[in-house]
C-alpha positions as CSV (number, residue, x, y, z in Angstrom):
1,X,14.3,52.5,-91.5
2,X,11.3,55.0,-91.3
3,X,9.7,55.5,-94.6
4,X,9.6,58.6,-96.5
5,X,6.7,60.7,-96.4
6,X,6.0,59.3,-92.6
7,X,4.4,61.2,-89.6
8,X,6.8,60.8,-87.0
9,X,7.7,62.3,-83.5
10,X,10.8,63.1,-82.7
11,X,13.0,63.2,-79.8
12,X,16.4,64.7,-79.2
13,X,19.1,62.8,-78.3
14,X,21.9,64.3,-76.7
15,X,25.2,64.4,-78.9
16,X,23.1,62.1,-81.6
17,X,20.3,64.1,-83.1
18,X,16.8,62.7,-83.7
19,X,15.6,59.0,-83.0
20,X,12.3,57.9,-83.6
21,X,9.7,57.0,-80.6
22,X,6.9,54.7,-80.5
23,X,3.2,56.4,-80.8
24,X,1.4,53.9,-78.6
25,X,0.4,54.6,-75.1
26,X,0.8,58.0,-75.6
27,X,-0.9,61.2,-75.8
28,X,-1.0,62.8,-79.3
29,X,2.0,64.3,-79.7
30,X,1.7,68.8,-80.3
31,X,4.3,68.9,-83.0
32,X,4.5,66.5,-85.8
33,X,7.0,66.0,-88.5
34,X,6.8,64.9,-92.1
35,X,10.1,63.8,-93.5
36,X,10.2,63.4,-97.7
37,X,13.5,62.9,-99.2
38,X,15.3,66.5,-97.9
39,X,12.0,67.9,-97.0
40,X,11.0,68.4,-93.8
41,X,7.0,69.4,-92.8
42,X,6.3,70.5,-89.2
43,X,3.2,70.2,-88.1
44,X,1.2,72.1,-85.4
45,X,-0.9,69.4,-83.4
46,X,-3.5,71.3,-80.8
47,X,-6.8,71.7,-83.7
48,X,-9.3,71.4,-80.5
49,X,-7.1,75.0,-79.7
50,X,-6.5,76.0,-82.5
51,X,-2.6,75.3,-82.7
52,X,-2.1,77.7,-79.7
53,X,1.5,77.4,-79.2
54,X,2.2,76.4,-76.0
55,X,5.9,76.8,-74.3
56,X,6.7,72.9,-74.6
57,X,5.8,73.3,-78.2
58,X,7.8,76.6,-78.6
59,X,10.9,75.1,-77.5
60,X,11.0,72.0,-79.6
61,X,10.3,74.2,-83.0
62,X,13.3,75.5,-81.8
63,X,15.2,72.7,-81.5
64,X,13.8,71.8,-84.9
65,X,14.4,74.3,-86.6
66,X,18.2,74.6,-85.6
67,X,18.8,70.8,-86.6
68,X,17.2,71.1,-90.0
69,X,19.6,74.6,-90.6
70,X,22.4,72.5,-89.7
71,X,21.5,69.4,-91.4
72,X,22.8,69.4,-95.0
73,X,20.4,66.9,-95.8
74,X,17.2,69.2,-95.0
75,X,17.1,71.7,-97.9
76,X,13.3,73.1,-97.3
77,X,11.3,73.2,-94.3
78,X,7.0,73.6,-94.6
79,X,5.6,74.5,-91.6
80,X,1.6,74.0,-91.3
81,X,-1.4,73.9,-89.0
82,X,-3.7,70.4,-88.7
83,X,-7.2,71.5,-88.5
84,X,-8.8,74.9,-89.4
85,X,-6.1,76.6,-87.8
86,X,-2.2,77.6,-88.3
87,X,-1.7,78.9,-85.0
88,X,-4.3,81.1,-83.0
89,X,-0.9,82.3,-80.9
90,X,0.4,81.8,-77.8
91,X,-0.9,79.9,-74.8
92,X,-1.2,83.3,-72.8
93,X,-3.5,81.7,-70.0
94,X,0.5,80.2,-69.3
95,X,1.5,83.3,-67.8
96,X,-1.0,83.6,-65.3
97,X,0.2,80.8,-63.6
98,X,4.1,82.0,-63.2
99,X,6.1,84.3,-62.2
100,X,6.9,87.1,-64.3
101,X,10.4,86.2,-64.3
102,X,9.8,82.9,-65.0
103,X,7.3,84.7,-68.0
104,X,11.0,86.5,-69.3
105,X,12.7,83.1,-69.9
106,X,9.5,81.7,-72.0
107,X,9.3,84.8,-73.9
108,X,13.1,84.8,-74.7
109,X,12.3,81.0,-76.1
110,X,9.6,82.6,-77.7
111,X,11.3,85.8,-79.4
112,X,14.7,83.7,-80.3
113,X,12.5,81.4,-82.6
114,X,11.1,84.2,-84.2
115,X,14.6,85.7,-84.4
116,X,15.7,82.1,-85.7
117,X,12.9,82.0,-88.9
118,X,13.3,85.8,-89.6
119,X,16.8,85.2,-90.2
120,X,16.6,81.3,-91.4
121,X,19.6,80.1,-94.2
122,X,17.1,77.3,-95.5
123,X,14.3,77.9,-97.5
124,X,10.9,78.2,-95.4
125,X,7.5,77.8,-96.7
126,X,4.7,78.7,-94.3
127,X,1.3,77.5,-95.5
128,X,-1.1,79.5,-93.1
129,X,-4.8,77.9,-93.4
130,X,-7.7,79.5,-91.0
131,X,-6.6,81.5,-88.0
132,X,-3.5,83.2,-87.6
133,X,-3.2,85.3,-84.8
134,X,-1.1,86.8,-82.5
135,X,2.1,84.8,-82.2
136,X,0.7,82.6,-84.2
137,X,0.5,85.0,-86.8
138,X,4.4,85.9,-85.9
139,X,5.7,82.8,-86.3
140,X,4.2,82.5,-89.7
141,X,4.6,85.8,-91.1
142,X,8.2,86.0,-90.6
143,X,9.3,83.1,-93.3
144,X,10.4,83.8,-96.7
145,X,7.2,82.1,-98.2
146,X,3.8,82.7,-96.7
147,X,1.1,81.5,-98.5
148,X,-2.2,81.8,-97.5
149,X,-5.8,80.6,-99.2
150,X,-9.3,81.2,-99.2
151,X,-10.3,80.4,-95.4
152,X,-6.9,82.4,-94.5
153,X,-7.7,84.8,-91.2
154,X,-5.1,86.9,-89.6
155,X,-5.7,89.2,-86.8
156,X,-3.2,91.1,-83.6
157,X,-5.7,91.5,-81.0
158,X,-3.5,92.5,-78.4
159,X,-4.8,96.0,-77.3
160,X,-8.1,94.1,-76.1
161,X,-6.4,92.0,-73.6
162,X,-3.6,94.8,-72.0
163,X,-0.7,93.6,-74.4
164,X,0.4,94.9,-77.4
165,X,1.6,93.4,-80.8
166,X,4.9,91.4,-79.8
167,X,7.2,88.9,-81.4
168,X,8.5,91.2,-84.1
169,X,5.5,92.5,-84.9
170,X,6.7,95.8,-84.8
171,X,8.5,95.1,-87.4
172,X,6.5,93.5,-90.0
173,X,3.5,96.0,-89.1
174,X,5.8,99.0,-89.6
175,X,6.4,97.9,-93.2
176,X,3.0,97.2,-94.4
177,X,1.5,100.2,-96.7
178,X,1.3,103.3,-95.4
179,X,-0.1,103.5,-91.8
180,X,-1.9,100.2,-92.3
181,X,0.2,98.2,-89.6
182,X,-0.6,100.8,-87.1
183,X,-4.6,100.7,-88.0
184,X,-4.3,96.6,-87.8
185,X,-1.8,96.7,-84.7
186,X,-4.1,99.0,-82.7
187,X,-7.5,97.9,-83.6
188,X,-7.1,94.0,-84.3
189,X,-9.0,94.2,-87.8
190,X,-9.5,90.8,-88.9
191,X,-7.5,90.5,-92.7
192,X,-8.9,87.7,-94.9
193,X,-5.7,86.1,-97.3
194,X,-6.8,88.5,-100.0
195,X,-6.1,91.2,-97.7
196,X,-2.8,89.6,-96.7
197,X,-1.6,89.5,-99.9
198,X,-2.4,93.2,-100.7
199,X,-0.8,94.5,-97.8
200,X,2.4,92.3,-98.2
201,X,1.8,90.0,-95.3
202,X,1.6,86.7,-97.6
203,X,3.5,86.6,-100.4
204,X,1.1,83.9,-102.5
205,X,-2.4,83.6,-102.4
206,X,-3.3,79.5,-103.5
207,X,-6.7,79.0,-103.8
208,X,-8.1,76.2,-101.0
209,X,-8.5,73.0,-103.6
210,X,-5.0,73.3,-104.4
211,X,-3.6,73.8,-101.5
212,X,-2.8,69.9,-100.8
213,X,-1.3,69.6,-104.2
214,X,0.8,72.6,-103.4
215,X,2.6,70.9,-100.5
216,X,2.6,67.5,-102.4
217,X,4.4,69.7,-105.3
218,X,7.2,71.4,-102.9
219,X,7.9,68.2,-101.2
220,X,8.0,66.3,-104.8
221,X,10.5,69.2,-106.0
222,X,12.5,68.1,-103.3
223,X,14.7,71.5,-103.6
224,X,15.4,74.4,-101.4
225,X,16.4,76.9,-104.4
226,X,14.3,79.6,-103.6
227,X,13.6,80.9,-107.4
228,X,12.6,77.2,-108.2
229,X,10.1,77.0,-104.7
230,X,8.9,80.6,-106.1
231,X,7.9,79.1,-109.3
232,X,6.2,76.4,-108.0
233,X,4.1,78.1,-106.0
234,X,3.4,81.1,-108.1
235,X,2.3,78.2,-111.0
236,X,-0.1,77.0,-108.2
237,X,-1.4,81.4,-107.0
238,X,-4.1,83.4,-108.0
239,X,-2.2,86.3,-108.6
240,X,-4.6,88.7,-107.9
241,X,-7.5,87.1,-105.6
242,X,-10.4,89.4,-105.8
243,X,-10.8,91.6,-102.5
244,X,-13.9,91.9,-101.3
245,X,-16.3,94.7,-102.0
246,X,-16.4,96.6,-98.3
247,X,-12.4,95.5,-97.8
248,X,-10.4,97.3,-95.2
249,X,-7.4,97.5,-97.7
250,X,-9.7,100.0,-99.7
251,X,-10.2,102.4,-97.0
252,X,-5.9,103.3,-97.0
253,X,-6.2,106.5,-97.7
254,X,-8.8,107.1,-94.9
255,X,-6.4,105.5,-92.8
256,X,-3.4,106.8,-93.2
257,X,-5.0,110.2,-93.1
258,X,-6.5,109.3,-89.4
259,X,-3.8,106.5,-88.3
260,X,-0.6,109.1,-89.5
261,X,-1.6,111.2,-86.0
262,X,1.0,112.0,-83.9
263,X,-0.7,110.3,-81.2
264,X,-3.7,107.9,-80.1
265,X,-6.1,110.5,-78.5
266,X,-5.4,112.6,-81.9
267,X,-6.3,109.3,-84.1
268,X,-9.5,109.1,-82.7
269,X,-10.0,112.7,-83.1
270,X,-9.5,112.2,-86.4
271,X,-11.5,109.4,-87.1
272,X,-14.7,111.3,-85.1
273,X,-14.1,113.8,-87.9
274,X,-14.5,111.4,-90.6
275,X,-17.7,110.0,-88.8
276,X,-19.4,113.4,-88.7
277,X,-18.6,114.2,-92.8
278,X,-19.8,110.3,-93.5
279,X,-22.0,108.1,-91.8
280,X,-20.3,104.9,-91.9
281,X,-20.4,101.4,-90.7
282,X,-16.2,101.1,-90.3
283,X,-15.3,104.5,-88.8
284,X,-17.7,103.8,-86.1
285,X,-16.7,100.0,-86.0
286,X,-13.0,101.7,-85.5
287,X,-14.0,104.1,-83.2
288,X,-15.9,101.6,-80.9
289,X,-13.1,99.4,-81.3
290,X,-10.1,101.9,-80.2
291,X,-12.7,103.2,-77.0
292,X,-12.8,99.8,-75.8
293,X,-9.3,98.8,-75.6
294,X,-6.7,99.1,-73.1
295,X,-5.6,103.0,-73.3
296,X,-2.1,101.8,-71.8
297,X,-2.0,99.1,-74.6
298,X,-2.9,101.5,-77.1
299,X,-0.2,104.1,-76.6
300,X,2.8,101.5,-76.0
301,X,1.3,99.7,-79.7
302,X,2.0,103.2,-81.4
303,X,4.8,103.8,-80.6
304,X,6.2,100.3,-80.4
305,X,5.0,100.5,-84.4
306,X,6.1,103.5,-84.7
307,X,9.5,103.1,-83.2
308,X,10.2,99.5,-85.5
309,X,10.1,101.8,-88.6
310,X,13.5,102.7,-88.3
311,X,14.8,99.3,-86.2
312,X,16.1,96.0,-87.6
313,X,13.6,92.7,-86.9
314,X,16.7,91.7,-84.0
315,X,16.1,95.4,-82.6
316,X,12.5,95.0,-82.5
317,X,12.5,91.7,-80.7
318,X,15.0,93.2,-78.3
319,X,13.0,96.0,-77.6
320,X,9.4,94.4,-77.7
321,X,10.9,92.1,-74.9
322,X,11.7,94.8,-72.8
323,X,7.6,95.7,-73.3
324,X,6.6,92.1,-72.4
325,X,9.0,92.1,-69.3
326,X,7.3,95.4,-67.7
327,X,3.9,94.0,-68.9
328,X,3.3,90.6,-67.2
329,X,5.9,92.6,-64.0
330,X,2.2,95.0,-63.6
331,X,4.5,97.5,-61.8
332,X,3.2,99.9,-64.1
333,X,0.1,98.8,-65.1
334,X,-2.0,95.7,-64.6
335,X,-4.4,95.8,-67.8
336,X,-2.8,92.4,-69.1
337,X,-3.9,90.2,-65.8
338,X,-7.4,92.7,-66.3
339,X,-8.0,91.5,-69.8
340,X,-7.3,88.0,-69.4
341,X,-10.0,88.2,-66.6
342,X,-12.4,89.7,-68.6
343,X,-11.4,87.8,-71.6
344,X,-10.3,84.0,-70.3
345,X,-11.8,83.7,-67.4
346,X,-14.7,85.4,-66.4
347,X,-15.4,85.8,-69.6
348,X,-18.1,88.8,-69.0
349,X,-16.0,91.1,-71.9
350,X,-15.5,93.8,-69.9
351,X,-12.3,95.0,-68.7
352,X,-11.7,97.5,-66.2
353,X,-8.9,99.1,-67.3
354,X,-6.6,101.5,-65.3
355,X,-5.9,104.1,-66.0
356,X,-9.0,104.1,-67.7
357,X,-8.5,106.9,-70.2
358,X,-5.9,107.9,-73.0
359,X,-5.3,111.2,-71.2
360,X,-4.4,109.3,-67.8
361,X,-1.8,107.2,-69.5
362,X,1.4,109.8,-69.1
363,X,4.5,109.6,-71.5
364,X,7.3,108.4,-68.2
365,X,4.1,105.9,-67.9
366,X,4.6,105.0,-72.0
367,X,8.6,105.3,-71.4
368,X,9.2,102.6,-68.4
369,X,8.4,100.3,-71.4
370,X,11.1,100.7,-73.3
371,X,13.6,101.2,-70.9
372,X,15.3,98.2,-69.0
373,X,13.6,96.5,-65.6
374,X,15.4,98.0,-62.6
375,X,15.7,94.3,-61.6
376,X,19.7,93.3,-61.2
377,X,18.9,89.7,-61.9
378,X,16.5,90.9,-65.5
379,X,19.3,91.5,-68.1
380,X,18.3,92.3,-72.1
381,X,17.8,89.2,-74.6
382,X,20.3,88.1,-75.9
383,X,20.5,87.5,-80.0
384,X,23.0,86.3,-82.3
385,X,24.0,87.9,-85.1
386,X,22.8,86.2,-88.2
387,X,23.9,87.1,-92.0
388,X,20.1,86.3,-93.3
389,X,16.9,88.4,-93.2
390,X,14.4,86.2,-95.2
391,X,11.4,88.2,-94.0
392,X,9.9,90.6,-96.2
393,X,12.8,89.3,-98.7
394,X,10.2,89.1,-101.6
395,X,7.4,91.1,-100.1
396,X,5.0,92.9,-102.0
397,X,4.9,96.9,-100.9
């Protein structure tokens, strides 16, 4: 028998569940798993990339995570980065190298894990150290628990590389205080886990030296009673980390003054007239910021944000697929292959983007995203329909 408390890789075996393979001779594996009595810890295994998730490692969380909801063994599930980094996102250099339709089936892989731990029946901790971004930042943000700590750093920087915030992130950034998600969807603003917890995104802030004894806590505990892993945790928080003197988070009202604007070109406006009445730092940061990234990205990110206000987090993933269809397609517009030229490979920072202004991005431009692909073989994603929504089930708003 495998010990408790053992790193292992796993494998699936058809009709028999897991076995265990050998480590030697091989490379390290991207996804580890800790198994303590009825507590499972999956660990994300790229540090030198900073846990970018890469479509191999997207399917098999999948594959994990639907075992351990069906196992009545597994009662919690951790989920962590190794390194300094949860997950920095996706592997989006991937979709360079495909199709687009090939892009649609790893994005449906993709959006139904998402989908799966939005919706998950066991109890989920996430335990989000260092960089959380992008789809990294979705797959952690939409547990039940996410607990972040002193080096925490989450960011969406879509707009600057032609995409937009995806993988539900219309929905979690249309709940957030006021117009906040829109100002951190459009802009990318780095939050530190102070931040996070301010704005809702983490539930528990656990200072960095206890963050090991945290985990060794949960897994001791050996329970997936939620009020009992809230306890736990909550014994281990800072309740109310200090936020930092020049924090976004104090400049709401500011921001939902300018980021409340009907539309992009009138948010800008907005924050011009705030730069004239005060000289200051972050409105021309913000400014700057919004001028440099992808106009088309901009005005699908507003609405998409705008839009998951009043939609479920299945809805959102739906539609939000829909976006990253027509996206990586570039029928419309080819900002996406732009930025990751700028950004990936040539690496000189700046994009050519076109259209190259807000006022040349049209509305039937803005509406081909959310409407189907006039492709007969491109048909909508397809999710289940699940009695859970764990995320946001304790938030803080």
């Amino acid at each position: 028998m495998t010990p408790t408390s053992q790193i292992c890789i796993l494998a699936l075996k058809p009709g028999r569940g897991y076995r265990f393979l050998p480590c030697r001779d091989r490379p390290p594996p991207r996804v580890l798993v800790k198994q303590t009595s009825n507590v499972r810890t999956i660990i994300l295994n790229r540090p030198q990339q900073l846990n970018a998730l890469t479509p191999e490692m997207v399917s098999q969380l999948l594959e994990l995570l639907n075992a351990y909801e069906e196992d009545p063994s597994v009662k919690l599930v951790i989920i962590k980065g190794e390194g300094k980094a949860f997950s920095a996102g996706g592997a989006v250099s991937v979709l360079l190298n495909v199709s687009w339709k090939e892009a649609a089936i790893l994005f449906s892989t993709a959006y139904a894990l998402d989908y799966l731990i939005a919706t998950y029946a066991k109890t989920q901790v996430s335990l989000i150290r260092g960089i959380v971004m992008g789809g990294g930042a979705a797959f952690a943000v939409h547990g039940r628990f996410r607990v972040v700590t002193d080096d925490t750093v989450f960011a969406m920087p879509e707009t600057a590389l032609g995409l937009f915030p995806d993988v539900g992130a219309s929905y979690y950034l249309s709940r957030l205080p006021g117009f906040f998600g829109e100002y951190v969807g459009l802009t990318g603003a780095r939050l530190d886990g102070a931040e996070m917890l301010a704005c809702g995104l983490a539930t528990h802030f656990v200072p960095l030296e206890k963050f090991s004894a945290l985990e060794d806590a949960l897994c001791k505990a050996n329970t997936g009673d939620p009020k009992i892993i809230n306890n736990i945790i909550h014994d281990f928080s800072n309740k109310n980390p200090k936020l930092k003197e020049k924090s976004q988070f104090f400049r709401l009202k500011t921001i939902n003054s300018c980021f409340s604007r009907r539309t992009v070109e009138e948010i800008i406006s907005a924050l011009e007239e705030e730069a004239d009445k005060n000289k200051d730092d972050w409105i021309s940061w913000t400014i700057k910021t919004l001028k440099k990234a992808s106009p088309t990205s901009l005005k699908i990110s507003l609405r998409s944000i705008r839009t998951g206000r009043l939609q479920g987090v299945g809805q959102c993933l739906i539609r939000e697929f829909r976006m990253s269809c027509t996206v990586v397609r570039g029928k419309v517009c080819r900002d996406f292959f732009e930025g990751c030229r700028a950004l990936l490979v040539d690496k000189d920072k700046n994009p050519k983007w076109e259209p190259s202004k807000l006022e040349l991005v049209s509305n039937q431009m803005v509406d081909s995203y959310f409407a189907p692909l006039d492709d007969e073989a491109w048909t909508d994603i397809k999710l289940p329909v699940r009695p859970n929504l764990t995320s946001y089930a304790i938030c803080k708003l």
